[in-house]
VOGU-3710 file (C-alpha; in Angstrom, 3 decimals, decimal comma):
1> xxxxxxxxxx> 25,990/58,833/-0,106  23,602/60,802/-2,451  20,365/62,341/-0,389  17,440/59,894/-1,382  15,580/63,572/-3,023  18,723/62,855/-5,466  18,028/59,443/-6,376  14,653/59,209/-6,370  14,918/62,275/-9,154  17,699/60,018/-10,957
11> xxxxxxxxxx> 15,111/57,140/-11,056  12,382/59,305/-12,605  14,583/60,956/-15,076  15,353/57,239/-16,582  12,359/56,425/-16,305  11,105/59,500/-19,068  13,831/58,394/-20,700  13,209/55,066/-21,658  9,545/56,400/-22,481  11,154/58,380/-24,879
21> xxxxxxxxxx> 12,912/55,178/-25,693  9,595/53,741/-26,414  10,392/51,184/-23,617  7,555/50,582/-21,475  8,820/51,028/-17,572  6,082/49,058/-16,244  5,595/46,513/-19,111  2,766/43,788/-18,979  2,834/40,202/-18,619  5,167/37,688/-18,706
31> xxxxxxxxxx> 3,554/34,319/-18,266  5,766/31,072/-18,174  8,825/31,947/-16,075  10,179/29,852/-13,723  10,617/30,503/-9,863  14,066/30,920/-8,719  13,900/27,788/-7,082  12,508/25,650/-9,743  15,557/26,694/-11,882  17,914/25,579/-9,066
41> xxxxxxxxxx> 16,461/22,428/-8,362  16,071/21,521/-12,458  19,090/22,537/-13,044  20,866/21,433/-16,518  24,059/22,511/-18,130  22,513/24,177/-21,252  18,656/23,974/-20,682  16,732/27,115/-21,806  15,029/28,834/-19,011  12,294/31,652/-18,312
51> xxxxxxxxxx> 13,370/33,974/-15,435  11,690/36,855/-13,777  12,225/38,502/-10,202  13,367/42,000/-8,710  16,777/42,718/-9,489  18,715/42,926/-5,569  21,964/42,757/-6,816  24,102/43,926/-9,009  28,289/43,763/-10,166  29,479/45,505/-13,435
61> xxxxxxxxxx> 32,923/44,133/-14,390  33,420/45,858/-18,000  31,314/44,163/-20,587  30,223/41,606/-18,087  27,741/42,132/-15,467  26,645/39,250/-12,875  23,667/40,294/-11,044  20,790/38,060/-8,749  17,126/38,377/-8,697  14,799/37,565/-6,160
71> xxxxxxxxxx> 11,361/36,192/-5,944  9,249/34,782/-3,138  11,219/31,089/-3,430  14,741/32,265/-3,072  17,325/34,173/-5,225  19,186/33,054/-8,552  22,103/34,467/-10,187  22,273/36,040/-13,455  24,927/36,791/-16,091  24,596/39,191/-19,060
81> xxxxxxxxxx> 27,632/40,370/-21,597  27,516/42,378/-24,812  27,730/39,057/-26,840  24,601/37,433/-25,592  22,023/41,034/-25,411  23,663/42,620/-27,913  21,516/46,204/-28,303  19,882/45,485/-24,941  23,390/45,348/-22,278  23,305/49,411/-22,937
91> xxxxxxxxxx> 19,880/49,069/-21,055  20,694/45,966/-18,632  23,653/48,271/-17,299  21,186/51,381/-16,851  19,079/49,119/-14,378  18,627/49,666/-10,490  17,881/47,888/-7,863  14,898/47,218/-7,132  13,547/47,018/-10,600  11,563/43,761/-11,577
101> xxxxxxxxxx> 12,776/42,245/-15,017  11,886/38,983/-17,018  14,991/37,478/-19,203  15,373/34,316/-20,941  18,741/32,603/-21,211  20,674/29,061/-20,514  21,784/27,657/-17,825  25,925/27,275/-16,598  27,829/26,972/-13,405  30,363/29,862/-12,729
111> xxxxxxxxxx> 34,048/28,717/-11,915  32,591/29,605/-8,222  29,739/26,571/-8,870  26,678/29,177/-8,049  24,206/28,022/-10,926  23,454/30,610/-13,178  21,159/31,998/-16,185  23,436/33,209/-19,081  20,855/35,565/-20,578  20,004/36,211/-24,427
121> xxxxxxxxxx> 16,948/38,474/-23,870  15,890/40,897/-21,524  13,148/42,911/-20,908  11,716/45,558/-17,640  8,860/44,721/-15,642  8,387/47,221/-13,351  10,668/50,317/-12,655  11,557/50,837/-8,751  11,179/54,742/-7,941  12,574/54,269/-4,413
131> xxxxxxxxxx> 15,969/53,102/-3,751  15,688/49,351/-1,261  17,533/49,484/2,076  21,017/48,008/1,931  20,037/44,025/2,257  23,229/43,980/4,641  21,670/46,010/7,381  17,956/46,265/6,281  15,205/48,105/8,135  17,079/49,184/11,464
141> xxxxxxxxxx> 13,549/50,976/12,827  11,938/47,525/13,989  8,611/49,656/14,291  9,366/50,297/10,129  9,654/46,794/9,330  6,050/46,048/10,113  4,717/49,551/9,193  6,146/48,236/5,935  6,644/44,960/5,934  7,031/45,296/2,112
151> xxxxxxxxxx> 10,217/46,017/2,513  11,086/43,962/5,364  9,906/41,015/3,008  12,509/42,549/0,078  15,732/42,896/2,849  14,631/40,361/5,291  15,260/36,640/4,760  14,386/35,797/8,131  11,262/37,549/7,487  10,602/36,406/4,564
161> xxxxxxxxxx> 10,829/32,548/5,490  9,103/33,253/9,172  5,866/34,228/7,282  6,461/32,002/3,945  6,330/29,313/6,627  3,346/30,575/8,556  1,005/30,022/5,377  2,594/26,719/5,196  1,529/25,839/8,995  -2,145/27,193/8,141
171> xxxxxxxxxx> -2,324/25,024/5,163  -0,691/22,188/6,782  -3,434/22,376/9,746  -6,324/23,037/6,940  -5,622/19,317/5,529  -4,901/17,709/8,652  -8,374/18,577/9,989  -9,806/17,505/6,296  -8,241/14,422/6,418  -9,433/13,632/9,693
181> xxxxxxxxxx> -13,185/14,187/8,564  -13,375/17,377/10,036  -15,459/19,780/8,418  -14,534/23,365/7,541  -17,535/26,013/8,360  -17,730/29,858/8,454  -19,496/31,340/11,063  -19,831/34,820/11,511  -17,642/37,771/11,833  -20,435/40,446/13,119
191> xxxxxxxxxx> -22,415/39,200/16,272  -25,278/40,829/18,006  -24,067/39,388/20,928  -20,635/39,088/21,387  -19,960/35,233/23,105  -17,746/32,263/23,642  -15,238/33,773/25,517  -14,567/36,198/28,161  -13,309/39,074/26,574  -13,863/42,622/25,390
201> xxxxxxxxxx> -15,303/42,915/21,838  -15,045/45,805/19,176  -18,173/47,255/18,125  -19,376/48,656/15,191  -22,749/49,632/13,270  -24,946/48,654/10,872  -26,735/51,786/9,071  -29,644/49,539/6,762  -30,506/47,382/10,296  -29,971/50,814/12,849
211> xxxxxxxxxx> -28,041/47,825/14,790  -25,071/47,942/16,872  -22,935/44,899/16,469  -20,072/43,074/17,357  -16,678/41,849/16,072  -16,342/38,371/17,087  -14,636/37,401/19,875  -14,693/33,495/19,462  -17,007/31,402/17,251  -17,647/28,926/19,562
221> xxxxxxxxxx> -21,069/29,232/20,625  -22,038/29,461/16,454  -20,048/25,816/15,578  -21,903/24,695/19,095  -24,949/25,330/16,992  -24,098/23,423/14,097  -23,689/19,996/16,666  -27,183/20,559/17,300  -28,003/20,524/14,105  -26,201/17,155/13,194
231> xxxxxxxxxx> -22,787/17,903/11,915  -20,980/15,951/14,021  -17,266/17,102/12,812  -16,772/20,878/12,314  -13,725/23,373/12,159  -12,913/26,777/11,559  -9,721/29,150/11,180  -11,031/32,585/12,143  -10,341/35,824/12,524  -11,064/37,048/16,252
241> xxxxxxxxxx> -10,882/40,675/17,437  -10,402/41,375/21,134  -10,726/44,911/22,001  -7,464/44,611/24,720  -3,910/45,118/25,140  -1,081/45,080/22,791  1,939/42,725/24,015  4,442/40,613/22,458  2,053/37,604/22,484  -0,851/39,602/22,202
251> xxxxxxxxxx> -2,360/41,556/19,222  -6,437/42,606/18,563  -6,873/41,068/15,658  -5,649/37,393/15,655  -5,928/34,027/14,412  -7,343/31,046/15,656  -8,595/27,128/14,901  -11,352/25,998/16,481  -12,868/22,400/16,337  -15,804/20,600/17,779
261> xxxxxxxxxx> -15,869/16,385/17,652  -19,423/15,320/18,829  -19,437/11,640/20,887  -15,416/12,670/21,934  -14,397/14,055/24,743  -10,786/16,305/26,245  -8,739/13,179/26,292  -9,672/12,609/22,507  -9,533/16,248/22,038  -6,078/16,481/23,653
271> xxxxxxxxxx> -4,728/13,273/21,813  -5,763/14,717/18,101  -3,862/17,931/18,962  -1,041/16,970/20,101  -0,873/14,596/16,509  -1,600/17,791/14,761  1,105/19,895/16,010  4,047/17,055/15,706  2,590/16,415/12,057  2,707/19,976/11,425
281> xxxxxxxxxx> 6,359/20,750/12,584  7,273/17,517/11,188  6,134/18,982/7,381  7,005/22,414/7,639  9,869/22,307/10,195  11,200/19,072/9,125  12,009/19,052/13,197  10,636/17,907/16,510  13,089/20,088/18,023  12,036/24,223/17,536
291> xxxxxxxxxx> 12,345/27,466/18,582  16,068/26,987/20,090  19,182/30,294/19,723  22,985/29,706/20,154  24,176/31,861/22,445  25,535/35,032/21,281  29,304/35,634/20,303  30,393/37,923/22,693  29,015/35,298/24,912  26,626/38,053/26,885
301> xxxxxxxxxx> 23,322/36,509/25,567  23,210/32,781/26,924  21,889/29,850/24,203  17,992/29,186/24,374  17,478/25,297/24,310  14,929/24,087/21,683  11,949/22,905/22,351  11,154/19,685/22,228  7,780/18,172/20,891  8,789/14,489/20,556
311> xxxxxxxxxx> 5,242/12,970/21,799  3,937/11,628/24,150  3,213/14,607/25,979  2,806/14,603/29,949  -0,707/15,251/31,040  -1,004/17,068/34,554  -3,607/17,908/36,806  -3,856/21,685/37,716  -3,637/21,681/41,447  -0,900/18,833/41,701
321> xxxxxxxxxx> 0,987/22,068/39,817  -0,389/24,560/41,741  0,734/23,141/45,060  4,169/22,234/43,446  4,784/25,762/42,559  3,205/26,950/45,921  3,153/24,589/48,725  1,506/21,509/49,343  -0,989/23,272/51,743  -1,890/25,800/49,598
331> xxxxxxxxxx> -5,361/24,861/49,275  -6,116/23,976/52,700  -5,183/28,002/53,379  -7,489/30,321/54,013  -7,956/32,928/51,100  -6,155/35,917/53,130  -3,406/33,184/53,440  -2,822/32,440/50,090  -2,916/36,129/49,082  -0,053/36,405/52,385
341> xxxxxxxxxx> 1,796/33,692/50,591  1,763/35,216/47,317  3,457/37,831/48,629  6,317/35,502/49,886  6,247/34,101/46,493  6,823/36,866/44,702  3,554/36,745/43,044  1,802/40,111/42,551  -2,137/40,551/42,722  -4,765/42,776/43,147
351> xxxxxxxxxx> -7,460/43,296/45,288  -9,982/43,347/43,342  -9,109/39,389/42,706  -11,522/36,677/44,029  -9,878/33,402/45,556  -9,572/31,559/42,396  -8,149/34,031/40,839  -5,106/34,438/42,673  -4,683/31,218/42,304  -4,695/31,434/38,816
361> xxxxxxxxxx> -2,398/34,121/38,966  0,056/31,870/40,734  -0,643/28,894/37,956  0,206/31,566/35,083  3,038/33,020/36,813  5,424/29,772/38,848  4,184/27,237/36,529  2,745/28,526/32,842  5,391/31,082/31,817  8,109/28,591/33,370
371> xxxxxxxxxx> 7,286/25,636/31,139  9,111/25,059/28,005  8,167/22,154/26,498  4,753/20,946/25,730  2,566/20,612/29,212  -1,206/19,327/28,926  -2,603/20,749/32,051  -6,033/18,972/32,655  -8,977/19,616/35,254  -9,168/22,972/35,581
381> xxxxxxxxxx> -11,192/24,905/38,288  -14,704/25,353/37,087  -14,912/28,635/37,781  -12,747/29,620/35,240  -14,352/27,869/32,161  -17,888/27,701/32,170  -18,686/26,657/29,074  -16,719/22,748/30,034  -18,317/19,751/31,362  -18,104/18,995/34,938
391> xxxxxxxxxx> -16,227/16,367/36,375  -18,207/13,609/37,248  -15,624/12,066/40,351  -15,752/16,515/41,402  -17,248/18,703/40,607  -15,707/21,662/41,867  -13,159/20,847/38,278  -14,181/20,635/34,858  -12,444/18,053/31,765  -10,803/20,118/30,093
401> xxxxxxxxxx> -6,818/20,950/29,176  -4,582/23,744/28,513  -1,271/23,211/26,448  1,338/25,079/27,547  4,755/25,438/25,206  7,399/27,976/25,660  5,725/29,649/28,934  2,123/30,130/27,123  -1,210/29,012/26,621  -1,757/27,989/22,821
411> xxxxxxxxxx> -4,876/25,763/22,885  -7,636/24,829/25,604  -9,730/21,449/25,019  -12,660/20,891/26,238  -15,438/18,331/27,094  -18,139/20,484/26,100  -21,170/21,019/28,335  -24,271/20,333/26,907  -26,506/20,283/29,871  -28,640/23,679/29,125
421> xxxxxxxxxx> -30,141/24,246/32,513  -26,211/24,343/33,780  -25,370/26,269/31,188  -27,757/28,790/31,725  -26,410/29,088/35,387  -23,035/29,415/34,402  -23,656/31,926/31,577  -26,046/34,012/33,913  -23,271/34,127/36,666  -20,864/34,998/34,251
431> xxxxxxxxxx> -22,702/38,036/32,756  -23,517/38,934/36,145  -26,480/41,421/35,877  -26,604/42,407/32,138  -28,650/40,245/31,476  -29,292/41,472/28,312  -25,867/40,018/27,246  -27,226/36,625/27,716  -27,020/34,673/24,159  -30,730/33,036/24,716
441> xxxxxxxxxx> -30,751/31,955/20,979  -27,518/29,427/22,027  -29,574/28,569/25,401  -32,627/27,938/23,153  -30,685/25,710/20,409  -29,126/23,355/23,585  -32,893/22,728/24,418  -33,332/20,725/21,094  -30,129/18,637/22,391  -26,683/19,188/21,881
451> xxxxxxxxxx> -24,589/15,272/21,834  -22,069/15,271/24,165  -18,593/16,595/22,726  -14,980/17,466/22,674  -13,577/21,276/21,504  -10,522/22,781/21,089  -8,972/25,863/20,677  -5,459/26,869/18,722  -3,826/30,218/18,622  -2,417/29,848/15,207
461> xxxxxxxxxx> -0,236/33,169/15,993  1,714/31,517/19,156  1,972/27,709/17,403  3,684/29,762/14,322  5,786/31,567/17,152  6,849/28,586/18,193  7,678/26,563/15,422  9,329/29,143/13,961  11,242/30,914/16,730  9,579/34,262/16,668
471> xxxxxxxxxx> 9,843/36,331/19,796  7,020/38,426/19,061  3,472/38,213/17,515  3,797/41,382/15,082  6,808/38,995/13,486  4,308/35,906/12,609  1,435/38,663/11,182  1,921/39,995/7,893  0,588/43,331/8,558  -0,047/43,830/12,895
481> xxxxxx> -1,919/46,780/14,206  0,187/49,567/14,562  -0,617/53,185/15,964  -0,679/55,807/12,496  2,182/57,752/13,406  1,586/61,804/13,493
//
């Protein structure tokens, strides 16, 4: 194979020539073409069509040259001889891949029956200096295909239709909320105190103010706000940065819906999620049934069953699980029992840990990461989500839910609480003693009234995982975080 230094040099040496030529390498616009796709699906023996695309393939049989072009709908094949471009085949043959062109031409079916554009005119878009991986073997450095996703979106059609359909699912959940009465607000993106969730925030500065701020961590406590003031349906997708570890199912900067229903409560909360999510993969997916593999050929990698999201879903109670997974006495142990029996379980934990949080830890580990299909797990300690309503029959639990698909958290629900002298407690104990942490304008707004309410929570990044089979997060985001190399 010729060193890359050799044709990258054979690129720009065409490239002067043509200017020479008086051909414009990177010519302007070319309004009217059709995508790819809209050719295919109009197709008509004879109709005159308006092409344009990168050129990905190409096979020069004499004075005949089939080739394909690509665009972000799909591919479509192409056909030029001498007869049809006359002057310009001398030029169509000197093309490379990788070079955008726009053509005009009629439509046939070859003896094969792939529908085709005969062309009659031809022009250059855009030269390609760089030579595109083979589309056979594409980016084998996994770490390259999302330092340059580029051309992992050029090579990659798995790529290419796993984020296609992710914009697809955002838009899809946009309208549903819309047409539900749901209103879409922006809060913001730089906090002075960084609330809503429990989690480590970025910070950053603000030179006019002399003001240390905060990327957002959720946007809860800001769409909280706007139920006090009256809206009474509310929704955001946001951008949330957590200043924490890098995983598979984890990245810093991520995606999420949020959405507050005043005079509703988890149940309601749980119900209109679970109608989003089938609607969703119903429209995009065109399935109930996602995120399943056949096994592999050699037969060394077993099949992975789909999921299944045919509603209803089952609603459980978090202890009834808990004691499942662990034993039916676990919570008449004693603490140093339970952490005893962890070990007999297999579960690790720290000691740094309090009591609940073990038994968290053996939730997330014998009962989360072993569900597959979707698992509404409802009445959760209070200790671990203090910004939920108390239940009213105990009120060592709060109403809320998690839903759990594919061994993962992708949305908590909420009956909110809007009691402000218990939210103060809660907040107070969870910020321990900085104080100064303490989001007293939020306090201050549930004074004027806040009407009871129902919340939720979506990671956008895991629902697209899981509709579209990802295994990892940096696979649903177009561009993920990624340490500069050097």
């Amino acid at each position: 194979m010729e060193d890359e230094s050799e044709l990258l040099a054979l690129r720009r040496a065409r490239l002067e020539t043509w200017r020479a030529q008086g051909i414009d390498p990177f010519g302007g616009a070319f309004p009217g073409a059709e995508t790819c796709r809209q050719v295919v699906e109009n197709f008509a023996e004879g109709r005159a069509v308006r092409i344009a695309g990168r050129l990905i393939s190409k096979r020069e049989m004499g004075k005949n040259v089939f080739a394909h072009i690509q665009d972000e709908s799909g591919k479509l094949q192409v056909y030029a001889q001498v007869q049809g471009l006359g002057d310009k085949f001398a030029f169509w043959k000197q093309l490379d891949l990788g070079d955008f062109i726009g053509g005009e031409g009629t439509l046939f079916i070859t003896k094969t029956g792939e529908k085709t554009v005969r062309l009659s005119d031809l022009r250059i878009l855009s030269k390609s200096l760089r030579p595109l991986p083979s589309q056979w073997y594409g980016l084998a450095d996994v770490e390259q295909r999302y330092r340059q996703r580029y051309i992992d979106l050029i090579v990659s059609d798995d790529s290419r239709r796993v984020l296609l359909q992710r914009s697809r699912i955002v838009a899809e959940v946009r309208r549903y909320f819309e047409q539900h009465g749901f209103l879409e607000v922006e809060t913001p993106m730089m906090q002075t105190l960084a609330g809503g969730a429990a989690a480590r925030p970025f910070t950053t500065r603000h030179n006019a103010l002399g003001l240390d701020l905060y990327l957002r961590i959720a946007p809860e406590l800001y769409l909280k706000r706007l139920l006090v003031g009256g809206f009474t349906k509310v929704f955001e997708i946001n951008r949330n940065f957590r200043n924490e570890g890098i995983s598979r199912r984890h990245n810093p900067e991520f995606t999420m819906l949020e959405a507050y229903w005043a005079y509703a409560d988890f149940e309601a909360m749980a119900q209109l999620l679970e109608n989003l999510i089938v609607a969703v993969a119903q429209s995009v997916i065109g399935s109930l049934q996602v995120g399943g593999k056949p096994a592999s050929e050699d037969g060394t990698v077993p099949a992975v069953p789909p999921m299944d999201l045919t509603p209803p879903w089952p609603r459980r109670k978090y202890r009834e699980l808990v004691a499942e997974a662990a034993g039916a006495d676990w919570f008449s142990l004693t603490p140093e029992a339970r952490r005893e029996r962890c070990g007999q379980l297999g579960v690790e934990i720290s000691p740094a840990m309090e009591d609940f949080e073990v038994t968290n830890q053996v939730f997330e580990k014998l009962v989360e990461a072993k569900s597959r299909n979707p698992l509404f797990v409802t009445h959760l300690p209070a200790e671990l989500v203090p910004l939920a309503r108390q239940n009213q029959a105990d009120p060592t639990v709060v109403d809320v839910y998690e839903l759990i698909i594919g061994g993962q958290e992708i949305s908590p629900g909420y009956s909110e609480l809007n009691d402000p002298v218990v939210q103060r407690q809660r907040l107070e104990a969870q910020v321990g003693e900085e104080k100064q942490n303490l989001d007293e304008d939020f306090l201050t707004a549930l004074e004027y009234g806040m009407p009871p309410a129902g919340g939720i929570g979506l990671g956008i990044d895991r629902l697209v995982m899981i509709l579209t089979g990802a295994e990892s997060v940096r696979d649903v985001i177009l561009f993920p975080l990624l340490k500069p190399k050097g």
